[in-house]
C-alpha positions as CSV (number, residue, x, y, z in Angstrom):
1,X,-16.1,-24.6,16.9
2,X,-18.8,-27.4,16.6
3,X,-17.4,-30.5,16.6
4,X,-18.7,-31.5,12.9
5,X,-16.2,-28.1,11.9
6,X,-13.3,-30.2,12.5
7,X,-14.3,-32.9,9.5
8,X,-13.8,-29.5,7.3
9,X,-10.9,-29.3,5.1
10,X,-9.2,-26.7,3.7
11,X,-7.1,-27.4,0.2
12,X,-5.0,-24.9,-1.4
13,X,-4.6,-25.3,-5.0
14,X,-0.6,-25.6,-5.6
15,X,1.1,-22.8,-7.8
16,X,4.1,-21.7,-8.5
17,X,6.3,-20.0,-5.3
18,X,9.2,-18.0,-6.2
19,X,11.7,-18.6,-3.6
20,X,15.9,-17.4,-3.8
21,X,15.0,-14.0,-2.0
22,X,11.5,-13.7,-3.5
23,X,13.7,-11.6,-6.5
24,X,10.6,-9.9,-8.9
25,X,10.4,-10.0,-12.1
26,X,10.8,-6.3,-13.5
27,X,9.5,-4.8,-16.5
28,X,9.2,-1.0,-17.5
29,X,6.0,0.5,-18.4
30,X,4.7,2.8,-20.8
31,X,4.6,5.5,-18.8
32,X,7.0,8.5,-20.1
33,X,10.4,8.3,-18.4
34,X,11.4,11.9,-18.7
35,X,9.2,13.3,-15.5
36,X,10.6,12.6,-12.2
37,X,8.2,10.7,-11.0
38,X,8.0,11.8,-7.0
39,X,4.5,9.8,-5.4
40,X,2.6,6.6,-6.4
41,X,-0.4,4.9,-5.1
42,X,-2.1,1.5,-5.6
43,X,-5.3,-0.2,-4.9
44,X,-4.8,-3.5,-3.2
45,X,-4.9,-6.0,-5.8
46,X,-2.3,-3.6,-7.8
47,X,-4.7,-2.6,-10.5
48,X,-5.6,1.1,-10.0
49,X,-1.9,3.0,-9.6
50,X,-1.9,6.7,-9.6
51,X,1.6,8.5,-10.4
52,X,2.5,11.9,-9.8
53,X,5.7,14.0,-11.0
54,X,6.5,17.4,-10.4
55,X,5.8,18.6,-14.1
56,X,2.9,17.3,-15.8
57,X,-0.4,16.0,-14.5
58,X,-0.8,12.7,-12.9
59,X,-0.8,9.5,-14.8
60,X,-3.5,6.8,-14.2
61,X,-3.5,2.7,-15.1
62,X,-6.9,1.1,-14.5
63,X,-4.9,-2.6,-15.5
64,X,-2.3,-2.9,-13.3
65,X,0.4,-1.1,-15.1
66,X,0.1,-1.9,-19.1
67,X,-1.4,1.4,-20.3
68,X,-1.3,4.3,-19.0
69,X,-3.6,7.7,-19.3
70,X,-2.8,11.2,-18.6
71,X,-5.3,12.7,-15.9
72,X,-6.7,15.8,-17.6
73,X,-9.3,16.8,-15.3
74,X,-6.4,17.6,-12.8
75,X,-4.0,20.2,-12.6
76,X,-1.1,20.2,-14.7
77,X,1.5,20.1,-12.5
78,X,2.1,17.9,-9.4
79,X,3.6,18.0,-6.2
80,X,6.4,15.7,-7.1
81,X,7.2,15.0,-3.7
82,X,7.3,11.5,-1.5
83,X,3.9,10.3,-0.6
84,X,2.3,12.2,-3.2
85,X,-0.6,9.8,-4.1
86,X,-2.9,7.7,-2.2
87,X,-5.5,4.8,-3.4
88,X,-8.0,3.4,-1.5
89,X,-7.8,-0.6,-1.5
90,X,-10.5,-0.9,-4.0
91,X,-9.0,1.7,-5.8
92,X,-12.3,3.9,-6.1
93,X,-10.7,7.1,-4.3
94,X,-7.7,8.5,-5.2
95,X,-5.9,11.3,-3.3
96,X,-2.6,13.0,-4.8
97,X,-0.6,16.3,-4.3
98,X,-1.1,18.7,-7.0
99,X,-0.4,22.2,-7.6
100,X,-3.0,24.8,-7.4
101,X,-2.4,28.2,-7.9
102,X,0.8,28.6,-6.8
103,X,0.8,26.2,-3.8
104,X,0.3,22.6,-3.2
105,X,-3.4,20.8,-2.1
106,X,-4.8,17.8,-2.1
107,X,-6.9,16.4,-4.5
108,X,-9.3,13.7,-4.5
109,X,-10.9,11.6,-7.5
110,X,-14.0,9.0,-6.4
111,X,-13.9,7.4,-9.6
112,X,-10.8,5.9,-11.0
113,X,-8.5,8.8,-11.1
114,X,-11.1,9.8,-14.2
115,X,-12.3,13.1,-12.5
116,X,-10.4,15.3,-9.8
117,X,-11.5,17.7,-7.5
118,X,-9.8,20.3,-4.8
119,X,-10.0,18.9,-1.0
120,X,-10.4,21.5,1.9
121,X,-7.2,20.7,2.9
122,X,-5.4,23.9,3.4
123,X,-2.1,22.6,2.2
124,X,0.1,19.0,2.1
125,X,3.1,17.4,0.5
126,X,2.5,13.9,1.5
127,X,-0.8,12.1,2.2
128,X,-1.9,8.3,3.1
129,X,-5.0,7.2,4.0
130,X,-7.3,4.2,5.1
131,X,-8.0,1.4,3.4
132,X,-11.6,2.9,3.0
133,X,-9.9,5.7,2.3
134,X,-12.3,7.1,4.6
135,X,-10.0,8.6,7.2
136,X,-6.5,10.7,4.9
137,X,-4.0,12.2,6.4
138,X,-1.7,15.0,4.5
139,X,0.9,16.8,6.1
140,X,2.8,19.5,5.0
141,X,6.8,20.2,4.5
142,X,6.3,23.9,3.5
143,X,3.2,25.2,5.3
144,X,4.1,28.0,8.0
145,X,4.5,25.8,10.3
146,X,4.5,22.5,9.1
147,X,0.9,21.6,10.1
148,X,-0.4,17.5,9.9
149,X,-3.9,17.6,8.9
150,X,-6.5,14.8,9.3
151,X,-10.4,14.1,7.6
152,X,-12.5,11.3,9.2
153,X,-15.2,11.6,6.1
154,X,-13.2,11.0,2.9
155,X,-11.5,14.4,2.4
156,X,-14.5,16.7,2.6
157,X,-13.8,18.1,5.8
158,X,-10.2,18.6,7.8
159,X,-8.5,19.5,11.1
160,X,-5.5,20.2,12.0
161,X,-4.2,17.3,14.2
162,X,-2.2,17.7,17.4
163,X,1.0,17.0,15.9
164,X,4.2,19.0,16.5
165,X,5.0,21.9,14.2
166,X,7.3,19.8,12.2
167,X,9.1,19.9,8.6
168,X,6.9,16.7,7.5
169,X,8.9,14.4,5.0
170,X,6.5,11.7,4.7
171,X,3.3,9.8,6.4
172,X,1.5,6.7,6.1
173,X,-1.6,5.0,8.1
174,X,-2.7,1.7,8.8
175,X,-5.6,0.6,7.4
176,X,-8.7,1.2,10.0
177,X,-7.2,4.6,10.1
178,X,-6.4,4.7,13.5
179,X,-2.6,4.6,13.4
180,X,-0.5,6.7,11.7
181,X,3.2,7.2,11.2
182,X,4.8,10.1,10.4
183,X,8.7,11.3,9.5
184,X,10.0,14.6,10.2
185,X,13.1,16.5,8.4
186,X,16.2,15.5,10.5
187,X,14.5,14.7,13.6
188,X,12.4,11.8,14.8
189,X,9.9,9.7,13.6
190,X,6.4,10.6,15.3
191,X,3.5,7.8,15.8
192,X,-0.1,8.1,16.5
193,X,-2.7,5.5,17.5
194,X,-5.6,7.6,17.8
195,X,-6.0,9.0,14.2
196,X,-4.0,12.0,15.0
197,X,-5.8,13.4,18.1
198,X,-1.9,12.7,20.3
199,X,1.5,12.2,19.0
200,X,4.6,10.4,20.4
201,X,8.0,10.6,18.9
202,X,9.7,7.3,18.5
203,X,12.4,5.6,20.1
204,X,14.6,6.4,16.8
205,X,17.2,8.6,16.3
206,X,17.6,12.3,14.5
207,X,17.5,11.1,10.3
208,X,17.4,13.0,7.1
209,X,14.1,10.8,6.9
210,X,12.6,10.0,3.4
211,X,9.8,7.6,3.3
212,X,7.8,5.4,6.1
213,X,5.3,2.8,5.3
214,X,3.1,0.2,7.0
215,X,1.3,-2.4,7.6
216,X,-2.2,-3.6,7.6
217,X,-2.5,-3.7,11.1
218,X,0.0,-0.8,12.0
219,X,2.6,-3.4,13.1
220,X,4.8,-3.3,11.1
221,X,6.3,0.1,10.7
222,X,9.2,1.4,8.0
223,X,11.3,4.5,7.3
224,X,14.1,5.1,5.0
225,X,16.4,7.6,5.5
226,X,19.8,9.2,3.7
227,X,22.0,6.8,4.9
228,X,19.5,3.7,6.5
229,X,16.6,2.0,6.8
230,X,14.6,1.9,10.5
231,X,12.3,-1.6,10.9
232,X,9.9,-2.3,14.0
233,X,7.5,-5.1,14.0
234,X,5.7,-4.0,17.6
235,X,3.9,-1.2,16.1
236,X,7.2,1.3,16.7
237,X,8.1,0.1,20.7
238,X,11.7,-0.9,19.0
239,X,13.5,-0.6,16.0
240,X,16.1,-2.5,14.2
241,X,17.9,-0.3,11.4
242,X,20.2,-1.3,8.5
243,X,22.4,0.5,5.9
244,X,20.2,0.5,3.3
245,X,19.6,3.8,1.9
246,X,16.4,4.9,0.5
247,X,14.3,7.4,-1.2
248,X,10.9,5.6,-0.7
249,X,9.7,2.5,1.4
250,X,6.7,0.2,0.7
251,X,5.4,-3.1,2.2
252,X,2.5,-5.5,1.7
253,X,-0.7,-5.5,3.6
254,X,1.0,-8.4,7.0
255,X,4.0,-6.5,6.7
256,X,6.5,-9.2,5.7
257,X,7.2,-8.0,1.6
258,X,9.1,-4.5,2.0
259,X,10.9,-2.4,-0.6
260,X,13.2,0.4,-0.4
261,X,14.1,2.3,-3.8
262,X,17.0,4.6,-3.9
263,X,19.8,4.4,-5.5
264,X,18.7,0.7,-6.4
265,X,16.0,-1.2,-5.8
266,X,16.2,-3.4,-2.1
267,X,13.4,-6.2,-1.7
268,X,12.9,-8.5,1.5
269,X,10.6,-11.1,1.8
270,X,11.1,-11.2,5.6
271,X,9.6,-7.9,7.2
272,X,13.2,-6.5,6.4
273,X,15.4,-9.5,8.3
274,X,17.3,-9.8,4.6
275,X,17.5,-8.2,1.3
276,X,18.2,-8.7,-2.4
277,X,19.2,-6.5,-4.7
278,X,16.9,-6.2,-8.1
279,X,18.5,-5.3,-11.7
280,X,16.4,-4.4,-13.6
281,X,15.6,-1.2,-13.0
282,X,18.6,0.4,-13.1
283,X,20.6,2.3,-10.8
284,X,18.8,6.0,-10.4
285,X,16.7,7.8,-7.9
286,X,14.0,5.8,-7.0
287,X,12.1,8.7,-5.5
288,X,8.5,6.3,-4.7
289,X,7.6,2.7,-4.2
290,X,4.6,1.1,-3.7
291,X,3.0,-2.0,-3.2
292,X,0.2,-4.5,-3.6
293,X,-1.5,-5.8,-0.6
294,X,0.3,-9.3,-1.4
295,X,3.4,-7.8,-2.2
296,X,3.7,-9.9,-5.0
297,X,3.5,-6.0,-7.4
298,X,5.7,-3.2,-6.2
299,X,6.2,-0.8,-8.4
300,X,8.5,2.3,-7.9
301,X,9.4,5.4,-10.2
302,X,12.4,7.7,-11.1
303,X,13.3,9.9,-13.9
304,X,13.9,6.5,-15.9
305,X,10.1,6.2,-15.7
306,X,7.7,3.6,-13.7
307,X,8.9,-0.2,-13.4
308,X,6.9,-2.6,-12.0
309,X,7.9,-6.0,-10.4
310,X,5.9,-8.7,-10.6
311,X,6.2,-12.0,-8.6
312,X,3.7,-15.3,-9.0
313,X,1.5,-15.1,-6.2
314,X,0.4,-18.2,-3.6
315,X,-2.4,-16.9,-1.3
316,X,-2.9,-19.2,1.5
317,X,-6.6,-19.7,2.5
318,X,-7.7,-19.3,5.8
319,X,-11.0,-20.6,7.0
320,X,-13.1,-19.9,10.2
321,X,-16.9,-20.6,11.8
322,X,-19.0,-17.2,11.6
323,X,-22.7,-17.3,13.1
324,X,-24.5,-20.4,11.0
325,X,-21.5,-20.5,8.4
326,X,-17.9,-20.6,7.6
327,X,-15.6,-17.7,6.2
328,X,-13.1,-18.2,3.5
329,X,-10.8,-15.3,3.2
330,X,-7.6,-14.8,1.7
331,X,-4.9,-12.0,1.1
332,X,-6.1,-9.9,-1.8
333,X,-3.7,-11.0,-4.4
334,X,-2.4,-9.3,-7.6
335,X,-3.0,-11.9,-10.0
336,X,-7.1,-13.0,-10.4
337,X,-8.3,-16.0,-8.6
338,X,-11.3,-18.0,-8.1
339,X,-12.6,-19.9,-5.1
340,X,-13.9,-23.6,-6.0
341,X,-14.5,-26.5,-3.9
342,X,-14.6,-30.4,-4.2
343,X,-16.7,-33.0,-2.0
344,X,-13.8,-35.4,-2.9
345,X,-10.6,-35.2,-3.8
346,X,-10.4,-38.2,-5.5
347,X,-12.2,-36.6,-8.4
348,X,-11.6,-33.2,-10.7
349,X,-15.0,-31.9,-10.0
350,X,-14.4,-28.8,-8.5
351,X,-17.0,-26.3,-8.9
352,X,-16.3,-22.4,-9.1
353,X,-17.9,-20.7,-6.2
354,X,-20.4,-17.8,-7.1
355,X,-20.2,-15.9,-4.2
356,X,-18.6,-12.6,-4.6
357,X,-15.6,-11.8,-2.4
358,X,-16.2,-9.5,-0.3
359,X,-12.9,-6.8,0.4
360,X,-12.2,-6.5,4.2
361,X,-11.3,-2.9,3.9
362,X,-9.2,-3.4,7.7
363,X,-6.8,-6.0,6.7
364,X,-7.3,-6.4,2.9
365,X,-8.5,-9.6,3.0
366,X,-11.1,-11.5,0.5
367,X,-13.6,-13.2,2.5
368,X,-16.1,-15.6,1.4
369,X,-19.3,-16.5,3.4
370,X,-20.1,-20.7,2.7
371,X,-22.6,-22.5,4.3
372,X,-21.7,-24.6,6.9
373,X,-21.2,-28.3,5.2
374,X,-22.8,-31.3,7.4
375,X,-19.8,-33.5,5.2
376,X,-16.0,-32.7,4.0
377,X,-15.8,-29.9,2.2
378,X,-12.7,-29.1,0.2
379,X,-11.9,-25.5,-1.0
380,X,-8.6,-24.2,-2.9
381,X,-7.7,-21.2,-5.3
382,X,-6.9,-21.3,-8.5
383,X,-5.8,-18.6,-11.1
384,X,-8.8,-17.4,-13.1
């Protein structure tokens, strides 16, 4: 770094930081209660969520949750099973597991969730994909066979990876779509770090296994199961487990925001060291979670319909020389905010940046681009 960079800065604006166990606030939707509600998916700011059940056609929200429209250019019935949606970070490409004549696919919308059309994909009952959602994995629970199937171009074309012939509960992928984890009926977890092309089982034991997630950066790795939850923070080299039992797992983008639905709802806002209880929602069958990149949305879904939980979000700014410049970036959050900066703090005259954040699609960051100042420089966020 040039030695003028260390006369730069770096102010974050000061907002309101829910602490006591980082408990969410929870409100039900609008979204009919009566379907069981088996996969969700959400963009990373938490604005585009896709939710399927097993008996209508998926429901989409294009604002985070308050309204709610039926898909009707998709099937009319889902898969209803765990990790039945996916969403791209930006929330353009949305994958879910649907019912087509007589079996379940995989179908993909590129716009919103407004138009659906059937993947190549010759079966799945849980998919995940990248935060491009260029590379998707879907794997299948009921194909002869149980085969895991991977596309490296968006869904258009598939192969069968060279996973084991498995009963396949559940799979997620880290964001660059180079890791994937992936949870087997009664048996072992099973990782990959090559987008599918080899397959290790974990150090774990034998689970009636529900639900994995992970992080960003494939660190952090999740699974419930019928009677606990499996934690590793080394990318799946060792586990810690408790006796929380879940139906579905979900955890923002660095790993440390996790929720487990079952028969309540579990949150920890310390990559799974501790956990709170939430009330609302009420005790049910939390069959899906899922969360924003921040962690600062989850939403999960059960017969008693979709509730989402909503904390104030503090994104911390992070700031960093890149060829003539400097790059602001920040954790996408779910609530809108707006980059300004000040020449001096001893005045209010801080100036909203134009520059348009840029989504890092790898680690779901927002990154600015700034010149780099020849003077202090002062930059901070603040709720748009």
């Amino acid at each position: 770094m040039k030695a003028r960079l260390l006369d730069i800065f770096l102010a974050i604006a000061l907002l309101a930081v829910v602490v006591s166990g980082f408990a969410h606030t929870w409100i039900q939707t609008g979204a009919a209660p009566s379907p069981p509600w088996g996969g969700i998916g959400v963009s990373a700011d938490g604005r585009i969520i896709c939710a399927v059940s097993s008996e209508s056609r998926p429901v989409i929200s294009t604002d985070g949750g308050q309204n709610w429209a039926l898909a009707t250019n998709a099937p009319s019935t889902g898969g209803g099973y765990l990790g039945g949606a996916a969403v791209s970070a930006d929330g353009t490409r949305v994958f879910a597991i649907l019912e087509n004549a007589g079996g379940l696919r995989v179908f993909l919308s590129t716009n919103y969730g407004d138009a659906w059309m059937l993947t190549a994909a010759p079966t799945g009952t849980c998919v995940a994909c990248s935060g491009d959602g260029g590379t998707v994995i879907a794997a299948s629970a009921f194909d002869p066979g149980g085969f895991v199937y991977v596309s490296t171009n968006g869904g258009t074309d598939w192969n069968m990876s060279a996973a084991p012939v498995k009963k396949w509960t559940a799979v997620a992928s880290s964001k660059n779509g180079r890791q994937f984890i992936g949870a087997v009926s009664l048996e072992k977890l099973y990782i990959s770090t090559n987008s599918g092309a080899n397959w290790t089982p974990a150090n774990t034991p034998n689970k009636g296994w529900r639900s994995v997630c992970s992080s960003a950066d494939g660190q952090l790795l999740a699974a419930t199961a019928s009677d606990s939850t499996y934690i590793s923070t080394n990318s799946g080299g060792t586990w810690s487990s408790n006796t929380i039992a879940g139906q579905s797992i979900a955890c923002s983008a660095d790993g440390t925001k996790v929720i487990v639905g079952g028969g309540q709802v579990y949150t920890s806002a310390d990559g799974g060291l501790t956990w709170v209880t939430n009330s609302p929602p009420p005790s049910g069958n939390w069959y899906c979670a899922a969360a924003s990149a921040d962690g600062c949305k989850f939403i999960v879904g059960s017969r008693d319909g979709i509730w989402i939980g909503q904390v104030t979000p503090s994104p911390q700014l992070n700031i960093q020389p890149i060829n003539s410049g400097l790059a602001v970036s920040w954790l996408t959050p779910s609530t809108n905010f707006v980059l300004q900066q000040n020449l001096d703090l001893g005045t209010t005259n801080w100036i909203a940046l134009t520059n348009h954040p840029i989504l890092n699609f790898t680690n779901l960051y927002q990154e600015v681009g700034v010149p780099e100042p020849t003077n202090k420089v002062f930059y901070r966020l603040t709720t748009q």
